[in-house]
C-alpha positions as CSV (number, residue, x, y, z in Angstrom):
1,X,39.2,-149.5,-196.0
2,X,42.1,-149.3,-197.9
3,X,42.8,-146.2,-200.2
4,X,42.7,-146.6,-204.2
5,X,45.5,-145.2,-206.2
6,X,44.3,-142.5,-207.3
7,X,42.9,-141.7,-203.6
8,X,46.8,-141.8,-202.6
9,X,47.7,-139.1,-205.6
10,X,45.1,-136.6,-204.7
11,X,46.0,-136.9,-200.5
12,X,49.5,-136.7,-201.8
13,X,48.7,-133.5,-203.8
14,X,46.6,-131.8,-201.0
15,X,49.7,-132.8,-198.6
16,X,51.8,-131.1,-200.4
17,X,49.8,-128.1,-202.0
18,X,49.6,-126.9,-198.2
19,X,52.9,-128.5,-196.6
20,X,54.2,-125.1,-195.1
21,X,50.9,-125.0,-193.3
22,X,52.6,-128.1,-190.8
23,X,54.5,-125.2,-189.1
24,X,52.5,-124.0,-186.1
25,X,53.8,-120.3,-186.8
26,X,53.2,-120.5,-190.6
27,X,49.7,-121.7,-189.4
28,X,49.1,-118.6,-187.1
29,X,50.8,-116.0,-189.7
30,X,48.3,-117.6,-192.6
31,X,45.2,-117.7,-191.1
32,X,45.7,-113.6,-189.1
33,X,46.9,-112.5,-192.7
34,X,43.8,-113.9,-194.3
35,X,41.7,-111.9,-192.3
36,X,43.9,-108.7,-192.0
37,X,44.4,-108.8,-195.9
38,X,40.7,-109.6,-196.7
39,X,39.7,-106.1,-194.1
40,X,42.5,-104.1,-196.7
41,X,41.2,-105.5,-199.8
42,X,37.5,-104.0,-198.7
43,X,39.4,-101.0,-197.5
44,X,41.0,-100.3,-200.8
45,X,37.5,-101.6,-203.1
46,X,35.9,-98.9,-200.9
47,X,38.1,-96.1,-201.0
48,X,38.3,-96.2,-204.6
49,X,34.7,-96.1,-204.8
50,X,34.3,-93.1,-202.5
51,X,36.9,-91.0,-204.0
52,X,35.1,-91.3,-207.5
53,X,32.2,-90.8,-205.5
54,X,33.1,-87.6,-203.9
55,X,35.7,-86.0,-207.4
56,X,33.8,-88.0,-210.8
57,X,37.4,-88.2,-211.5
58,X,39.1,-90.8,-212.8
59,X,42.3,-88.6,-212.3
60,X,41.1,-88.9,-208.8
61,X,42.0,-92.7,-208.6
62,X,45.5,-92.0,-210.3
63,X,46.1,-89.9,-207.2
64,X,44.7,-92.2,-204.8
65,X,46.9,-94.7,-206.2
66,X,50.0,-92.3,-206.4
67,X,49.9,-91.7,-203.1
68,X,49.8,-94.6,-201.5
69,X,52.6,-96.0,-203.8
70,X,55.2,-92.9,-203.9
71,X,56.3,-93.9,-200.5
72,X,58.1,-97.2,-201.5
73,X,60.3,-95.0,-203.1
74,X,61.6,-93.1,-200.9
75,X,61.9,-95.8,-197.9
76,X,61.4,-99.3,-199.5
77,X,65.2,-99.9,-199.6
78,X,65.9,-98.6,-195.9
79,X,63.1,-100.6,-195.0
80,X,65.0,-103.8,-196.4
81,X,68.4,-102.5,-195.0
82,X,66.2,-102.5,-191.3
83,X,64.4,-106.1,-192.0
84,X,68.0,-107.3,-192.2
85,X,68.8,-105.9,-189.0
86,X,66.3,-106.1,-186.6
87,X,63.5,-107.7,-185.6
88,X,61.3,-108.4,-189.1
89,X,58.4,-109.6,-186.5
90,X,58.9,-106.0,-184.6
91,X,58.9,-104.5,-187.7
92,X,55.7,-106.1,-189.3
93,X,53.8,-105.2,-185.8
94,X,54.7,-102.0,-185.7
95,X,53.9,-100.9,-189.6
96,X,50.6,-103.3,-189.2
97,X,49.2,-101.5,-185.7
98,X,50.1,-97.8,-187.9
99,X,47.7,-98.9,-190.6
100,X,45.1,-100.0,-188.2
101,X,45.1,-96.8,-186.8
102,X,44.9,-95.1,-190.1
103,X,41.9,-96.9,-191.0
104,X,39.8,-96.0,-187.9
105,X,40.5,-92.3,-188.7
106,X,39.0,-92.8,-192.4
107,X,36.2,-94.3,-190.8
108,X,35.8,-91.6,-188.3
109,X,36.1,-88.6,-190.9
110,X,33.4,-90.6,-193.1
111,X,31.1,-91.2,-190.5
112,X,31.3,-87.7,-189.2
113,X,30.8,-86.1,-193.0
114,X,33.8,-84.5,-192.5
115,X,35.9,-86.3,-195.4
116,X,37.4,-84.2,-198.2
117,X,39.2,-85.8,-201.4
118,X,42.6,-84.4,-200.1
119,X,42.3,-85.9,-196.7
120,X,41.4,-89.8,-198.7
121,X,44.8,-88.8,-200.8
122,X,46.8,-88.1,-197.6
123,X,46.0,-91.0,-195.4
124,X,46.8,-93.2,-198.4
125,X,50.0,-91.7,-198.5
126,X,50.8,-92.2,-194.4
127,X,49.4,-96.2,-195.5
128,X,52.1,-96.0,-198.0
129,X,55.0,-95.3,-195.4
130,X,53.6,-98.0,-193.4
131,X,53.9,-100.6,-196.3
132,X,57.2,-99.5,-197.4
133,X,58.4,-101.1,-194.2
134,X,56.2,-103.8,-193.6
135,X,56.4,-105.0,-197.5
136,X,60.3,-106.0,-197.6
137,X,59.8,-107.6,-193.9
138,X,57.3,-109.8,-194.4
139,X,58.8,-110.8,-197.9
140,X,61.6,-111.9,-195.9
141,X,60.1,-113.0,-192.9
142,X,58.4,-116.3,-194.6
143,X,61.8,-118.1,-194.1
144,X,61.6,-117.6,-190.4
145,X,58.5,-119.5,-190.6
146,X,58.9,-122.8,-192.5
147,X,61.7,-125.1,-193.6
148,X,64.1,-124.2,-196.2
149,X,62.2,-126.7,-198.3
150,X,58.7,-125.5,-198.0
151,X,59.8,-122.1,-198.3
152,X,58.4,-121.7,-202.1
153,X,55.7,-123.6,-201.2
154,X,54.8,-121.4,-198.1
155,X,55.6,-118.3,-200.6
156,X,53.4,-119.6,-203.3
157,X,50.3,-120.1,-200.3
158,X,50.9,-116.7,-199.0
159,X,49.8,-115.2,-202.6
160,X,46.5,-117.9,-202.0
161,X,45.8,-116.4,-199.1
162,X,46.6,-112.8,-200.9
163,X,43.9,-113.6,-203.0
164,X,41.4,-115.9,-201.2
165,X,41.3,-112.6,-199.6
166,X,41.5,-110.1,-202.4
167,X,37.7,-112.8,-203.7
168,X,36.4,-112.2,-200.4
169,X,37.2,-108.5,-199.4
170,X,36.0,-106.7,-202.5
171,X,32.9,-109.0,-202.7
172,X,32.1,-107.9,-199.2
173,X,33.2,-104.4,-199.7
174,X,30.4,-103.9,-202.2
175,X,27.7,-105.1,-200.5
176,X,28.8,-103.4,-197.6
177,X,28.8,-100.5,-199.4
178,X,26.1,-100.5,-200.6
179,X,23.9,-101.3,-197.8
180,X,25.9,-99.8,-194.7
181,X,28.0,-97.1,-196.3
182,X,31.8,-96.7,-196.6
183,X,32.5,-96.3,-193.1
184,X,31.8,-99.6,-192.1
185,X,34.2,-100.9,-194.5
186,X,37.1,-98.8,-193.1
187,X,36.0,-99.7,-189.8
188,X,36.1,-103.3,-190.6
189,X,38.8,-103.5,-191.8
190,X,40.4,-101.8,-188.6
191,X,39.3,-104.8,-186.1
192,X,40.9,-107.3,-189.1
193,X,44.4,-105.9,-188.2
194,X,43.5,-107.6,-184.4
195,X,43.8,-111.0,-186.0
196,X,47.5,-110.5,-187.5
197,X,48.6,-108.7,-184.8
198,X,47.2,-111.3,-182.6
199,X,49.0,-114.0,-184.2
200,X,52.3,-112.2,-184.6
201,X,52.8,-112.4,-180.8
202,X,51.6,-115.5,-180.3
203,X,54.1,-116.9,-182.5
204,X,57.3,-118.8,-181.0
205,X,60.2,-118.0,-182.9
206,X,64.0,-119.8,-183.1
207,X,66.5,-117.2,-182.7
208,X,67.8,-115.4,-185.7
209,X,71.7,-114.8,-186.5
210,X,72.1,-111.6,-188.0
211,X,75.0,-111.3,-190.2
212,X,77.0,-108.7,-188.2
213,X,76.8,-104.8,-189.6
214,X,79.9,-103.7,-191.5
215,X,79.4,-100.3,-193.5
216,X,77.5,-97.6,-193.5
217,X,73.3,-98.0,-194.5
218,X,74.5,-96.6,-197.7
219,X,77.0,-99.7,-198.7
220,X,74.8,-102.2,-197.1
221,X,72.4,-100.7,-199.9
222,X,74.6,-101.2,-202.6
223,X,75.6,-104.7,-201.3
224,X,72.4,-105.6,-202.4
225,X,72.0,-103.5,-205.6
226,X,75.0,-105.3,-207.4
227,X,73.5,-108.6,-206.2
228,X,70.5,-107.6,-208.1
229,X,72.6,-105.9,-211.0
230,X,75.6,-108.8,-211.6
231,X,72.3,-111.7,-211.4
232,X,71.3,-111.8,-214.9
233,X,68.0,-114.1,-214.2
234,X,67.0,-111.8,-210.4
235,X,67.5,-108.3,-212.8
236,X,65.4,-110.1,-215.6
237,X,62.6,-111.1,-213.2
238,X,62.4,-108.0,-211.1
239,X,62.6,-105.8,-214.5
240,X,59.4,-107.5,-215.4
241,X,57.4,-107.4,-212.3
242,X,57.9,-103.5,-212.7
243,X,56.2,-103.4,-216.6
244,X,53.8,-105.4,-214.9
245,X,53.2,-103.2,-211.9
246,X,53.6,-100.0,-214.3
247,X,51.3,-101.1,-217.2
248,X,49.5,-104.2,-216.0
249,X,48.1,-104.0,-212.7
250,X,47.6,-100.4,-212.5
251,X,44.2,-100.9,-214.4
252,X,42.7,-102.2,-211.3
253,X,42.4,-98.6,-210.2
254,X,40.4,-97.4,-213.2
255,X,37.6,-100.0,-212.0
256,X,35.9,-98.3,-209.9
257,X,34.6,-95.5,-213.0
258,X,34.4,-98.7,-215.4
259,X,32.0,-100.2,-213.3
260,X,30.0,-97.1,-213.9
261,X,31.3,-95.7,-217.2
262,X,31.8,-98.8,-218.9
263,X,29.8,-101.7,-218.1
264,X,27.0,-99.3,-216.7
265,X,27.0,-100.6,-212.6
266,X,27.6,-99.6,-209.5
267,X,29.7,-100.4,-206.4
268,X,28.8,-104.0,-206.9
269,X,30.0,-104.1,-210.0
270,X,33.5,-102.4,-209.0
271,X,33.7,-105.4,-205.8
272,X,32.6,-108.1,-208.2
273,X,35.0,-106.9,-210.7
274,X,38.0,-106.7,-208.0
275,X,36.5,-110.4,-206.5
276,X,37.5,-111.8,-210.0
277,X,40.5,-110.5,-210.7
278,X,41.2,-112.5,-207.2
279,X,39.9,-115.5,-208.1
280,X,41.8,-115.5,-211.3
281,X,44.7,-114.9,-209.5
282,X,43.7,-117.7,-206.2
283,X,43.6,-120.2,-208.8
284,X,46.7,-119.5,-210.1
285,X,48.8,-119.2,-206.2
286,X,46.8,-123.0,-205.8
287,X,48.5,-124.5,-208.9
288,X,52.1,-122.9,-208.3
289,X,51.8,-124.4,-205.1
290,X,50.5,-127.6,-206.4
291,X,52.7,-128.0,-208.6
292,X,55.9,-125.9,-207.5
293,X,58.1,-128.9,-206.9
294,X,57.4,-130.9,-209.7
295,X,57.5,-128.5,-212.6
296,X,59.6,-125.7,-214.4
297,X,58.8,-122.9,-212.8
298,X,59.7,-120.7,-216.0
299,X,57.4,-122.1,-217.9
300,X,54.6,-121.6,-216.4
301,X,56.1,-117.9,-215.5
302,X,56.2,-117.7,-219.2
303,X,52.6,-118.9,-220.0
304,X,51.5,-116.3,-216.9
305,X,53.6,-113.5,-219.2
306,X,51.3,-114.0,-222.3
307,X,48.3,-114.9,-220.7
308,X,47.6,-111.7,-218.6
309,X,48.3,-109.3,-221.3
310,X,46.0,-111.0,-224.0
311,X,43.4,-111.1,-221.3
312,X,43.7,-107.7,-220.9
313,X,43.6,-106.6,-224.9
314,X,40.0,-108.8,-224.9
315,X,39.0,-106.9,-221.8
316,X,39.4,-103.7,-223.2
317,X,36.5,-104.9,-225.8
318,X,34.2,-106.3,-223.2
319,X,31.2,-104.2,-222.8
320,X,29.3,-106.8,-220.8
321,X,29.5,-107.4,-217.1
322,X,29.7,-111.8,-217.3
323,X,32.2,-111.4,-219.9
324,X,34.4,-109.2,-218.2
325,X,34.2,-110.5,-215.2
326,X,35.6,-114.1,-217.3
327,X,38.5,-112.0,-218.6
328,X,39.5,-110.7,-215.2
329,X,40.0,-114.4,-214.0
330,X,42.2,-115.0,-217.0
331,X,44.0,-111.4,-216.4
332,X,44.4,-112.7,-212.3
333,X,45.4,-115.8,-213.4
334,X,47.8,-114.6,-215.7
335,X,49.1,-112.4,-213.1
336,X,49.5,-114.7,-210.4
337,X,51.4,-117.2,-211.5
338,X,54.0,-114.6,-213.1
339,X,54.5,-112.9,-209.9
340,X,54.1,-116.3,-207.7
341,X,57.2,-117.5,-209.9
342,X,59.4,-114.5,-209.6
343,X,58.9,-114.2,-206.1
344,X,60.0,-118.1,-206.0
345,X,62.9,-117.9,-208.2
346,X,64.4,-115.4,-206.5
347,X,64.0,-116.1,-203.2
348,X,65.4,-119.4,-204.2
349,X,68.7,-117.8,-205.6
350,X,69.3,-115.3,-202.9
351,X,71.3,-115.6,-199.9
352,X,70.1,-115.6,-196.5
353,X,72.4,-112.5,-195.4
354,X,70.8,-110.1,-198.3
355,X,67.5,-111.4,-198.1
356,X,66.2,-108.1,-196.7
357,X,67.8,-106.2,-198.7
358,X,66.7,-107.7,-202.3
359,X,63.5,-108.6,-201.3
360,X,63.2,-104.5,-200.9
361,X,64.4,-104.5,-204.1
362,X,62.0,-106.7,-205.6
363,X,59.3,-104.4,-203.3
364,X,60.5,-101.6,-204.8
365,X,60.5,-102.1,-208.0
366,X,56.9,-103.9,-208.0
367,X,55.2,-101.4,-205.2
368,X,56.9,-98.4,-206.7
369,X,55.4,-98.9,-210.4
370,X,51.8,-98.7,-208.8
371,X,51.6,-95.5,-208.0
372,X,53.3,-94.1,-211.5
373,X,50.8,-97.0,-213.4
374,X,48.3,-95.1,-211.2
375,X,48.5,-91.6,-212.0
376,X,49.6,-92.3,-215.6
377,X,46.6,-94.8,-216.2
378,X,43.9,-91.8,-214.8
379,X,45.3,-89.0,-216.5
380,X,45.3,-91.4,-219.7
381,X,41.6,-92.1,-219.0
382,X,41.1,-88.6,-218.5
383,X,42.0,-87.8,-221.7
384,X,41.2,-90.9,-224.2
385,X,39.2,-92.9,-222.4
386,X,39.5,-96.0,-219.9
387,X,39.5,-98.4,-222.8
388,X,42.1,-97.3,-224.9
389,X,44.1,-97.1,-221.8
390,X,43.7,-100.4,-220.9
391,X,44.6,-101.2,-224.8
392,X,47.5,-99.6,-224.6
393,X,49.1,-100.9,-221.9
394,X,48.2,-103.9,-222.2
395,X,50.6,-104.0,-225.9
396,X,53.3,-102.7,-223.8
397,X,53.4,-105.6,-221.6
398,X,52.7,-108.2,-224.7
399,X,55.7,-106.6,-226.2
400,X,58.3,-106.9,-223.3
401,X,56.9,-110.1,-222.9
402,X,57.5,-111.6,-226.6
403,X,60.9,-109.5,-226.3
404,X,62.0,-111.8,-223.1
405,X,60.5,-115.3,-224.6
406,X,62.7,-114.1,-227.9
407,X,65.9,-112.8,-226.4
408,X,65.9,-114.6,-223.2
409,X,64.9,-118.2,-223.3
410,X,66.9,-119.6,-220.3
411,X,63.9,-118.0,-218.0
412,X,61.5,-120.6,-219.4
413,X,63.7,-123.2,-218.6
414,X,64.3,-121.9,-214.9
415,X,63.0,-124.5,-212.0
């Protein structure tokens, strides 16, 4: 039979939507993250949940959220000095069997009754030092993977499988939840680290050529600073994922007491609420990988700059569960395709030798505004309420935003 035209376009799309997945290794490293990353997404949907469970806090969450985020401070920049040293596959197995392990010991002190508030605060913290390494390693470690040309599409399907994940985990979180208790969700989500760690040895990996070491840690750090710092367009992009990480996405950890406070729910309400913020923001990863070699990558980085914050000014007014839960697409959406681009456009610019070491960078800056957003966004709701919060920082990020499509119009023209 043969195949119409339009036939050939949409097999030509599909082909090239998921090209990186013709790598055997990109295969295994997609499929053991989607299951690993779903288990972390019910892990973090129901930690939030128990902590405002256990405090009525919403401070609480702020400090959940510091935690785990302070770390990639204090280590997220070694940790990209190491990736471009060592192993990155050594690296992401070690930090990934440390958070395993940290999982099965919530699990434990929640099945045994023996969970406090401060020990959900610590462990988040030790998950925090694992990240800090694994984050600028794995960043790194897609072009081990794939072909220089489907690097950004294998970049733009890792955030689909981010977020296939982050609809799936939170979904199952709540009902899990709800039905089973927290426990089983921590537990879970231990076993899910078996299927990445499973397919990071399976994989068969080409030798890697490391640049060799000249300087200390501490001028191998600053090698990649002023990269970063002399790049107009890698400074512009990284500057913006952190008001993004600071005053955007840091309202995902005020959901779990709007599900209650706001909208008048329960834990369901808090996984449906994550599940569509992920869908939002799966549908956006799709079309940046659709699309990524055929279009202007800044412009739809620059639609994704106006579109999340608007979504989250109407969200602040939503006092229904189906309409917020429309908004949060639009907000993940919005999201998505602003980090999906940055992440692209950099790692497009950057040479191979500093890779590490920028990508820690771009970690850093992104990772380390979570925890700050965090406790700022739950002291805030503390005080003023989780919608004027939201309000707020949602003008913030409008206003860097119209300040970059004003002063800075070559980013819109970026490919």
């Amino acid at each position: 039979m043969r195949m119409n035209l339009g036939q050939f376009y949409a097999a030509a799309t599909v082909q090239q939507t998921f090209a990186a997945l013709r790598h055997p290794n990109y295969r295994l490293w997609f499929m053991g993250q989607l299951v690993s990353v779903a288990g972390s997404w019910m892990q973090t949907t129901a930690q939030g949940f128990l902590i405002y469970e256990l405090t009525k806090s919403p401070a609480f969450l702020g400090y959940v959220g510091f935690a785990a985020g302070v770390p990639s401070w204090v280590f997220m920049l070694y940790g990209g000095v190491i990736a471009d040293r060592i192993s990155r596959r050594t690296i992401i197995l070690a930090a990934q069997t440390a958070m395993m392990v940290l999982a099965f010991v919530l699990a434990g002190l929640v099945a045994t009754g023996l969970v406090q508030p401060w020990m959900v605060v610590l462990l988040a913290l030790f998950n925090g030092v694992a990240n800090a390494f694994d984050a600028p390693s794995r960043q790194a470690f897609v072009v081990e993977l794939v072909d220089r040309e489907d690097m950004t599409n294998a970049i733009a399907l890792n955030s689909t499988m981010f977020n296939a994940a982050a609809v799936v985990g939170p979904a199952l979180a709540g009902v899990i939840y709800a039905l089973l208790g927290p426990a089983w969700c921590f537990t879970l989500n231990g076993l899910s680290f078996v299927a990445v760690i499973a397919a990071l040895l399976a994989m068969k990996l080409a030798p890697v050529v490391r640049t060799p070491r000249t300087g200390s840690t501490g001028e191998q750090l600053r090698q990649g600073l002023r990269y970063v710092v002399g790049d107009r367009v890698t400074l512009t992009l990284i500057l913006n994922m952190g008001v993004i990480s600071l005053f955007g996405i840091s309202m995902v950890n005020l959901f779990p007491a709007w599900s209650v406070n706001v909208l008048n729910g329960d834990v369901r309400t808090n996984g449906l609420m994550l599940a569509a913020r992920g869908l939002g923001a799966l549908s956006g990863a799709l079309l940046i990988a659709a699309l990524g070699k055929r279009a202007a990558r800044g412009r739809f980085w620059t639609i994704g700059s106006f579109v999340m914050p608007l979504a989250m000014v109407a969200f602040a007014f939503a006092r229904s569960i189906p309409l917020a839960l429309i908004l949060l697409v639009g907000l993940g959406w919005g999201f998505m395709v602003v980090a999906n681009s940055s992440n692209a456009m950099v790692q497009t610019r950057v040479p191979d030798e500093l890779r590490g070491r920028i990508m820690s960078v771009y970690t850093l800056i992104f990772f380390g505004g979570m925890p700050l957003g965090a406790l700022v966004a739950g002291l805030m709701a503390d005080r003023i309420g989780a919608p004027t919060t939201v309000l707020i920082n949602a003008c913030v990020v409008l206003l860097v935003s119209t300040l970059i499509w004003l002063r800075l119009p070559y980013i819109r023209q970026l490919r």
